[in-house]
Structures are given as structure tokens and as C-alpha cells.
Backbone bond lengths (Angstrom), bond angles and torsions (degrees), N, CA, C in turn:
res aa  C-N    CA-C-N  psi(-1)  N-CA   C-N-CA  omega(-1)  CA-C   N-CA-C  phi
1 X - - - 1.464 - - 1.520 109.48 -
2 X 1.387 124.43 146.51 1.376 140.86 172.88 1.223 125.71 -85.15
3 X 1.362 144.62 99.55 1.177 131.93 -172.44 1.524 104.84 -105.92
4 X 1.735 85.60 129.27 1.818 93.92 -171.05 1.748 92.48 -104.07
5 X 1.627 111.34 109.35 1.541 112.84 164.14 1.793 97.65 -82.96
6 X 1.464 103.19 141.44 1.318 102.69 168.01 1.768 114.35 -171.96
7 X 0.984 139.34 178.57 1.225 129.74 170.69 1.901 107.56 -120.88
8 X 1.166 94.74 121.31 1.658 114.74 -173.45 1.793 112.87 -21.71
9 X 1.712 94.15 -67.26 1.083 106.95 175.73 1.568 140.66 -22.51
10 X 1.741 88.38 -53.68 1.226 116.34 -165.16 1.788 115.18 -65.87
11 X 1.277 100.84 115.12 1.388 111.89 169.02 1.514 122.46 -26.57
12 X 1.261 106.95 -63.00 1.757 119.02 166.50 1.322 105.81 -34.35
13 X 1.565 88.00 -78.04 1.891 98.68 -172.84 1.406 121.39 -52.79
14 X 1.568 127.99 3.37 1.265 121.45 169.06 1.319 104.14 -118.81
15 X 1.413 137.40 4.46 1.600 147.85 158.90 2.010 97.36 -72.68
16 X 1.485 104.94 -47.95 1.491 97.78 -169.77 1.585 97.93 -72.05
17 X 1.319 118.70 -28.86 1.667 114.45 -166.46 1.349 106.34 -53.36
18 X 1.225 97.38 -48.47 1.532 107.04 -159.54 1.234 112.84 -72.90
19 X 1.280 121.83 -27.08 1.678 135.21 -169.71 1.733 95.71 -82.46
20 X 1.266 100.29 -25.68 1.909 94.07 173.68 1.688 123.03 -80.44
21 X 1.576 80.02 -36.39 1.718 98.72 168.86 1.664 99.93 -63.16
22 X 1.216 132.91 -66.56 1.438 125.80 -159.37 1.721 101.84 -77.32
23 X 0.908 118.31 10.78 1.352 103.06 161.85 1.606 116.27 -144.60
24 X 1.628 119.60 39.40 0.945 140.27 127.65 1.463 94.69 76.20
25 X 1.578 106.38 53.06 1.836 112.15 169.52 1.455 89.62 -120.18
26 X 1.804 106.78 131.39 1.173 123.43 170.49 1.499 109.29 -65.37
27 X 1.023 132.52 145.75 1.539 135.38 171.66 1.631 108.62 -145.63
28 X 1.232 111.68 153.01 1.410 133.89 166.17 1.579 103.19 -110.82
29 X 1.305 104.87 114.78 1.423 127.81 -178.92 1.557 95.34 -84.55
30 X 1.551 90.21 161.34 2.078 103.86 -171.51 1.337 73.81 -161.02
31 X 1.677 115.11 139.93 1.158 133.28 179.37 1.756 108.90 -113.59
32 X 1.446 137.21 91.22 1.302 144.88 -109.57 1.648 83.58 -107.10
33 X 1.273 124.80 -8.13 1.585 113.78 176.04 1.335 99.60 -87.74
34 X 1.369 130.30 -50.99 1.361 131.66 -161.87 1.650 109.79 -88.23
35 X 0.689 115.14 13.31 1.821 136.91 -169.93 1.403 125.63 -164.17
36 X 1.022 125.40 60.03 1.712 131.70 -157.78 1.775 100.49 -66.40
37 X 1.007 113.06 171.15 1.340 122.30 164.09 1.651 116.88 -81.70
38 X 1.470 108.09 151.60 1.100 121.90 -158.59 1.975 96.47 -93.78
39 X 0.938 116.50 143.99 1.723 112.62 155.50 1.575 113.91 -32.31
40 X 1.350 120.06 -74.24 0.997 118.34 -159.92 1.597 114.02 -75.50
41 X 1.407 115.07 -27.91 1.635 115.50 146.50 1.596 132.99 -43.67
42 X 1.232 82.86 -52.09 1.903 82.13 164.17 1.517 131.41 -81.39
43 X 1.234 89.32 2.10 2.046 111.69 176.83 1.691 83.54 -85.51
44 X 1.663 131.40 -61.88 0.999 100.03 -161.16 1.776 134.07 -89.42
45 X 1.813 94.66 -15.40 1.301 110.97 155.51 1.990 116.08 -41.31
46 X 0.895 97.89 -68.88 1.762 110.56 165.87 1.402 111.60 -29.43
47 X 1.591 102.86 -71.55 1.361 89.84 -176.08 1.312 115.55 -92.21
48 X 1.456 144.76 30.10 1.573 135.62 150.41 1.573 98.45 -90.84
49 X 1.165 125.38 -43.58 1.605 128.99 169.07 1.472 109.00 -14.09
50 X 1.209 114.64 -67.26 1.274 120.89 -127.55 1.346 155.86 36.99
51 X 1.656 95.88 52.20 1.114 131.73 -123.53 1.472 101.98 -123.04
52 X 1.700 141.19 122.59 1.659 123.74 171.34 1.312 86.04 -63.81
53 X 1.776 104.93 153.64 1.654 117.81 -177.58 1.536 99.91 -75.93
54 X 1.496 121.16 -13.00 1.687 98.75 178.64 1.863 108.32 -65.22
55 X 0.984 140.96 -28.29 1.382 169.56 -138.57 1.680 89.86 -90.33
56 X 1.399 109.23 -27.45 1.623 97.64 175.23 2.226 100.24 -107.34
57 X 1.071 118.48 16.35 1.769 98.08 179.94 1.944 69.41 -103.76
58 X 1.565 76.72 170.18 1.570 102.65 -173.12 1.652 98.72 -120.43
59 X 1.457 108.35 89.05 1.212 138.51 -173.47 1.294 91.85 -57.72
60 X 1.697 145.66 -20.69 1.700 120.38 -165.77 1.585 88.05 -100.97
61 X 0.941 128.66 2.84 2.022 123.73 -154.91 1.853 80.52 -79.01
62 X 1.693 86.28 158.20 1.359 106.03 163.75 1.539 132.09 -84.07
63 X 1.579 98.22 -7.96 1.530 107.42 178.70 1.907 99.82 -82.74
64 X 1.021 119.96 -45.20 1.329 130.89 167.04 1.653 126.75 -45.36
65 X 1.079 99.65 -24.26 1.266 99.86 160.36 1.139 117.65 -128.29
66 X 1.290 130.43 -20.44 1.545 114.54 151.76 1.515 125.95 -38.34
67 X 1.765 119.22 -29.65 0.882 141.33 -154.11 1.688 112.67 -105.48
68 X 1.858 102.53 1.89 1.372 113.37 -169.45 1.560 119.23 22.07
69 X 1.338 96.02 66.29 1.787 112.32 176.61 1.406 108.77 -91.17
70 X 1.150 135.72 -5.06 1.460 135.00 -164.70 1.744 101.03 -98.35
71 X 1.367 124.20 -21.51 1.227 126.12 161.90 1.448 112.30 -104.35
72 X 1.290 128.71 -7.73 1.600 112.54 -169.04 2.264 90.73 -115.98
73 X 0.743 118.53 -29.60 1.365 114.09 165.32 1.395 120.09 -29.59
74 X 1.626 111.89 -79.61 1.509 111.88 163.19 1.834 136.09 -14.58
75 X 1.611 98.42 -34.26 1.158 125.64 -167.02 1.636 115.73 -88.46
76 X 1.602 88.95 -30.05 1.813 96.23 178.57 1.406 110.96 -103.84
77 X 1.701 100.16 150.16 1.310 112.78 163.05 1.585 133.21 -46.95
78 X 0.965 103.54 -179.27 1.853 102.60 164.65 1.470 112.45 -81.88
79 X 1.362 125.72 -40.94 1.363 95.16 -174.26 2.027 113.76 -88.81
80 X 1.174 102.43 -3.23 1.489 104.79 161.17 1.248 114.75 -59.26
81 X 1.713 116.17 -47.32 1.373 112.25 -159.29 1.869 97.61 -95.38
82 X 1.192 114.68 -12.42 1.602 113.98 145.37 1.216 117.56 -37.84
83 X 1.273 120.59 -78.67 1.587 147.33 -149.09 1.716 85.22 -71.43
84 X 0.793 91.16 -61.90 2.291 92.87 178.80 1.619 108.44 -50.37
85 X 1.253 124.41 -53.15 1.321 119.58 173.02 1.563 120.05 -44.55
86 X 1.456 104.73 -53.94 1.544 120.51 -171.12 1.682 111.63 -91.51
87 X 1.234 114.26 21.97 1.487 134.82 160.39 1.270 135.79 -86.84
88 X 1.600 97.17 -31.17 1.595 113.36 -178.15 1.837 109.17 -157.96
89 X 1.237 127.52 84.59 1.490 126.57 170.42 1.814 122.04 -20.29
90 X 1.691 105.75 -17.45 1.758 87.72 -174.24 1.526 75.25 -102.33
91 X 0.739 151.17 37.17 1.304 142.40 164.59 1.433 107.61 -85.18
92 X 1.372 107.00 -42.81 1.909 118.49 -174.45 1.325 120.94 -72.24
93 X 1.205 141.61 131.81 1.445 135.55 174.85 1.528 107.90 -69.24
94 X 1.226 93.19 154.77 1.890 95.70 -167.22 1.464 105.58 -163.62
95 X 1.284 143.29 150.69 1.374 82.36 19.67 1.718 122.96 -89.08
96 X 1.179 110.10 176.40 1.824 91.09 159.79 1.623 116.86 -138.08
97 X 1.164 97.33 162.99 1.844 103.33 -173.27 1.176 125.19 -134.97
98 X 1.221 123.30 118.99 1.381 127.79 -166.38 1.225 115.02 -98.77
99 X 1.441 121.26 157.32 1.306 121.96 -175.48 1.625 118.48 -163.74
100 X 1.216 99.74 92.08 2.004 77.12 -168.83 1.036 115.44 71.15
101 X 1.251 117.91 -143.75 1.977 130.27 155.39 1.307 118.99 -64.09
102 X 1.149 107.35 20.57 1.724 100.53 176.02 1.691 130.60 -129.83
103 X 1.034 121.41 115.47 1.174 121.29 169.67 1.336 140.18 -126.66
104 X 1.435 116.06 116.85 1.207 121.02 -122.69 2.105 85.98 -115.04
105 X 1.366 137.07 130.18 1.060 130.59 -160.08 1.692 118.29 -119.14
106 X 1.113 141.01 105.39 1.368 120.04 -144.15 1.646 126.58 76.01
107 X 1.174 113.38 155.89 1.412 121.67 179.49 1.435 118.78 -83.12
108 X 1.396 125.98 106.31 1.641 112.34 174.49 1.808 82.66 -138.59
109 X 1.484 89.72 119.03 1.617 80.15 179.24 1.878 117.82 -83.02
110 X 0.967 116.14 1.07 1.448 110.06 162.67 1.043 127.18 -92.24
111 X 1.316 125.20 -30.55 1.527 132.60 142.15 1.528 117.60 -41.00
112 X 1.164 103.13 -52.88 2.237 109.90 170.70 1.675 107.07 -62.84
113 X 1.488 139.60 -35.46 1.701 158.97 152.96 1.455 90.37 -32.16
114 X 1.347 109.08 -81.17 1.698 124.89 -168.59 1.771 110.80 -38.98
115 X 1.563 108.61 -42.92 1.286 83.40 -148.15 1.634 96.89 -121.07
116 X 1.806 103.33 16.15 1.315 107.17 -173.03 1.731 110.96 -140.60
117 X 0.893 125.18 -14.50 1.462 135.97 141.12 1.279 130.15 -71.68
């Protein structure tokens, strides 16, 4: 099974919905505001990624820069910028989709082709 984390709203996240819908991949949706990610979820998202952990905050959100993270990030560790991820869901880039060993971060639909068709 596919689990699509994402937030409803989000433009992206309803470009990836639909691209799962039209090509007929079952998914279990997670709505990432009302259900944030856990620490140790984003420990393993991270590491199936293969991914630097900045690659999961969602650098355009308004909490992110309200939060002047684009200069104080650099500055923190990993499990700070853990504990910050799994504090607040618009914090996380999304959408993302898991699969097995795979976790795929943001929308690139040929990258989503590649590793799901």
C-alpha cells in the first residue's frame, strides 16, 4: 500500500492526487496538518530518501518563514531540526509517498513514473 502524506489544500498535493488517481495507484491518504509526523517517522522517511533532511521542511510555507528558518537551520543539528519537523506538519515538504523502501518527497511526476509504474 501507498501512503500519500499531504495537506488537502495544497496545490501540489492535489496535482500528485490526481496523477495517482489517473493512473490507478491505490493510496491511503494522511492529512499532514491534522496528523503531523512523528520523530521517528521522519528518521525513517530521511533515511529511505536519501535525502539531506533540509529537503524535507517546506521552504515556501508561511510557518517557515515566519519562523526565520532559512538562516537559523544551518545552525541546528539533526535532531533539533527533527524535533522542529515533527512539531508542526506545514513545516514538512509534501507531498510525500511512501512505499516499501521508497520515499519519494515533493511532486516530480517523472520521478513518481520511475519509481511507481
Amino acid at each position: 500500500m501507498v501512503r500519500f502524506i499531504c495537506y488537502p489544500k495544497c496545490s501540489t498535493c492535489k496535482k500528485a492526487m490526481n496523477w495517482l488517481e489517473e493512473n490507478n495507484i491505490a493510496f491511503e491518504l494522511r492529512n499532514i496538518k491534522e496528523n503531523n509526523p512523528s520523530i521517528d517517522e521522519i528518521k525513517e522517511w530521511h533515511n529511505k530518501s536519501n535525502l539531506p533532511l533540509k529537503k524535507f521542511f517546506n521552504t515556501s510555507g508561511l510557518l517557515y518563514k515566519s519562523l526565520e528558518l532559512k538562516d537559523k537551520l544551518p545552525r541546528m543539528n539533526e535532531d533539533e531540526q527533527l524535533t522542529l519537523l515533527a512539531s508542526d506538519g506545514m513545516l514538512v515538504k509534501r507531498p510525500i509517498l511512501v512505499k516499501d523502501d521508497t520515499v519519494l518527497v515533493g511532486f516530480k511526476e517523472s520521478e513518481w513514473a520511475e519509481k511507481l509504474l
